[in-house]
N, C-alpha and C positions, 0 to 999 in steps of 0.2 A: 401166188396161190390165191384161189377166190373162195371168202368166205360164203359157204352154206348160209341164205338165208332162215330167219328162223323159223318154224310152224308157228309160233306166235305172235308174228309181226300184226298182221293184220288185227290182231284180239286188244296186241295192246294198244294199237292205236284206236279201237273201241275202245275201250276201256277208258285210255287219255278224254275223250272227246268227250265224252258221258263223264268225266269226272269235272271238267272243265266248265261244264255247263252248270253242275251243281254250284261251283265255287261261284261261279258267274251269275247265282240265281240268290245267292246270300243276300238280304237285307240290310241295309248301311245301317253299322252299329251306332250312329252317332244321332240316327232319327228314330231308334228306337225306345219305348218307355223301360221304366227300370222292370216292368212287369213281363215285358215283350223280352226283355234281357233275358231275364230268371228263366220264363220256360223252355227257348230254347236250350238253353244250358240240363235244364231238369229233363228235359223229354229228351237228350241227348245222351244224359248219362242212366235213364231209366231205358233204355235200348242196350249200350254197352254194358254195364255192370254186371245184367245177369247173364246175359247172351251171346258176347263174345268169346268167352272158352268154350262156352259147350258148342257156338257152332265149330270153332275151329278143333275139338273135339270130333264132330261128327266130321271133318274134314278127314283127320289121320285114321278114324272107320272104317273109310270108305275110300280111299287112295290103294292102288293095287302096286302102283311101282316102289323098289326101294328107294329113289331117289328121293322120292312125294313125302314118303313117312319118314324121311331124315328130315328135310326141311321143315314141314308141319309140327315135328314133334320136337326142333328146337326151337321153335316158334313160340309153342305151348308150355316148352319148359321157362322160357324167358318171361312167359305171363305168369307162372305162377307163383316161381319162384322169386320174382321183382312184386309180388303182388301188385299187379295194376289194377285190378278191381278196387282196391283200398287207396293207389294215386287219385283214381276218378272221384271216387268217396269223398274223400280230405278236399279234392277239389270244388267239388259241387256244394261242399258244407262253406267253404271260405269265400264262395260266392255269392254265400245264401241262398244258393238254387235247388236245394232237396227235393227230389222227385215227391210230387203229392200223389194220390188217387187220381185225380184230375188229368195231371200230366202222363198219366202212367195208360192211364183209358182213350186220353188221344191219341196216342199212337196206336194201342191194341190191335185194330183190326187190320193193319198193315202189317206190324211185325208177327201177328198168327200166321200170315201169309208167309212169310219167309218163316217162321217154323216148318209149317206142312213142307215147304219146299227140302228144307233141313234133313225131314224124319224119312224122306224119299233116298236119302246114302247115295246121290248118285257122285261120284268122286270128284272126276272132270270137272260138272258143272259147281257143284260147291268151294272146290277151289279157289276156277275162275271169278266167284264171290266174293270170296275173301281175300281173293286178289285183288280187288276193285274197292273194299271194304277199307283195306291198309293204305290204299292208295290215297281214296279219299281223306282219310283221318289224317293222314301225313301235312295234306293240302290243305285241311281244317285247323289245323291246332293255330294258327296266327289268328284266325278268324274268333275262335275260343278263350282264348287269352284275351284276343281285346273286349271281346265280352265279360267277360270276368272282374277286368280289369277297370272297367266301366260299372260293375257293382262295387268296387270299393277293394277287391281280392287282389294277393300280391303272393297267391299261393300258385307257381310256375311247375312244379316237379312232372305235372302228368304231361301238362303241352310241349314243355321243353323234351322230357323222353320221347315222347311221342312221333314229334316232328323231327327226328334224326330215327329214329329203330323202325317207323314202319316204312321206310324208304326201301332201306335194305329188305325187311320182309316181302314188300311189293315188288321186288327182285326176282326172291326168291320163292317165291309162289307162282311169279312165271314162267322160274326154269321148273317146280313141279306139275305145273299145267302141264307145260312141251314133255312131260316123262311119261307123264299121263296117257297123254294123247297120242308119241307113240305109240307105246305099249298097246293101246286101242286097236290103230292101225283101220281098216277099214269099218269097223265097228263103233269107229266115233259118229258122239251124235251129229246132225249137220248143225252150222254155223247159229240162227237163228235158234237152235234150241237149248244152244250150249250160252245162251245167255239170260236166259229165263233168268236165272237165282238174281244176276245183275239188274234185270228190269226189276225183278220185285225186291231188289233192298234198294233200288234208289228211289220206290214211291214209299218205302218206309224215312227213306233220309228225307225227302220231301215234305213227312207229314213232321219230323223233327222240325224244318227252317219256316213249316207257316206260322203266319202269323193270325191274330186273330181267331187261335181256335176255338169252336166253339164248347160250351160246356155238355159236359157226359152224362144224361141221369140214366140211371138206372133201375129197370121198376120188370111187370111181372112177363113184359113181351119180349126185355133181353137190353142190350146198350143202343141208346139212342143219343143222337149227336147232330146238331143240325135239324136235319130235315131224313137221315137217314137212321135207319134200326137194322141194327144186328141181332140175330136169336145166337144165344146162347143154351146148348144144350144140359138140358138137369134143370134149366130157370123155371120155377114152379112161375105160372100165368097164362093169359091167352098168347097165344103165340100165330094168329091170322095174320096175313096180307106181309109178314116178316121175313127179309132174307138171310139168307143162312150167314152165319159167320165167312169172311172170304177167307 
């Protein structure tokens, strides 16, 4: 009897390939300063800690099949009730890498972007984000530990869980994609649209592994970084020649 290929074959092998390259874009932790250590660790966990239940949250939202909201919602019960926001915590404290202002503002205008993309409930595609999210992190956490490990920390609980439970997650968020998508049936978005949330959380995971970021002032025209400026809505000051928040 010939197994039914899947509707998801193609997505995961997207998925894989895009995650591949992220791991493959990591900076050698053995040529990095202790300072280049600390922020990606800090900009990593100022991403996760506040944002990954509520997007995986807005996941079980906005999933339409039973199959998606069983999976999502043991997903979710596994986060909160293991509290992994306070694994990450402990972690980042025994590394001495607590997320600053600093860290928190370099990333900002990438992870807004995956907000807006978030507050849009579209099911399918947030899944498939979080699919790709769990994936990564899975494939991360050796890379994390050795950072950590490299400030002087000997605290393993969050990488060691980590890198065994989002495997299975990354599983199963692909058989709730294919339930998804299903259920869809000819009203699924096309191929290229249904990876948006993917594009833009891996120029957020991007803006986590650089290095050299630059510092964030913040003054009456909005956050400026670089060479670029953000407006910020409400920021009392002149606000000319400024592009919107992305």
């Amino acid at each position: 009897m010939t197994t039914k290929p899947s509707n998801t074959t193609p997505i995961q092998e997207r998925v894989e390939w895009t995650i591949e390259r992220l791991i493959a874009s990591c900076p050698d932790p053995a040529q990095l300063s202790p300072e280049e250590r600390r922020g990606i660790i800090a900009r990593y966990a100022a991403v996760l800690e506040g944002n990954f239940i509520y997007w995986m949250t807005a996941a079980y939202l906005s999933v339409a099949s039973d199959e998606a909201h069983a999976i999502v919602q043991d997903n979710l019960r596994e986060e909160v009730r293991d509290n992994h926001p306070g694994m990450l915590r402990r972690f980042a404290m025994a590394a001495r890498a607590l997320p600053t202002d600093v860290d928190a503002l370099a990333v900002w205008p990438a992870l807004e972007s995956v907000r807006r993309f978030v507050a849009g409930l579209s099911g399918v595609k947030i899944v498939l984000m979080m699919t790709f999210f769990e994936g990564f992190i899975s494939r991360f956490m050796p890379y994390l530990a050795e950072l950590a490990a490299s400030q002087g920390s000997a605290e393993r609980e969050y990488t060691d869980v980590h890198g065994v439970v989002d495997i299975e997650h990354t599983q199963g968020l692909f058989r709730a994609s294919e339930a998804e998508m299903t259920l869809m049936n000819d009203e699924c978005p096309p191929a290229e649209e249904l990876f948006e949330g993917l594009e833009l959380l891996q120029t957020l995971i991007q803006s986590i592994l650089r290095l050299g970021v630059p510092g964030v002032s913040v003054s009456g025209a909005g956050l400026t970084r670089g060479d670029q400026t953000w407006r910020v809505p409400n920021m009392p000051g002149p606000r000319d020649a400024v592009d919107e928040v992305p």
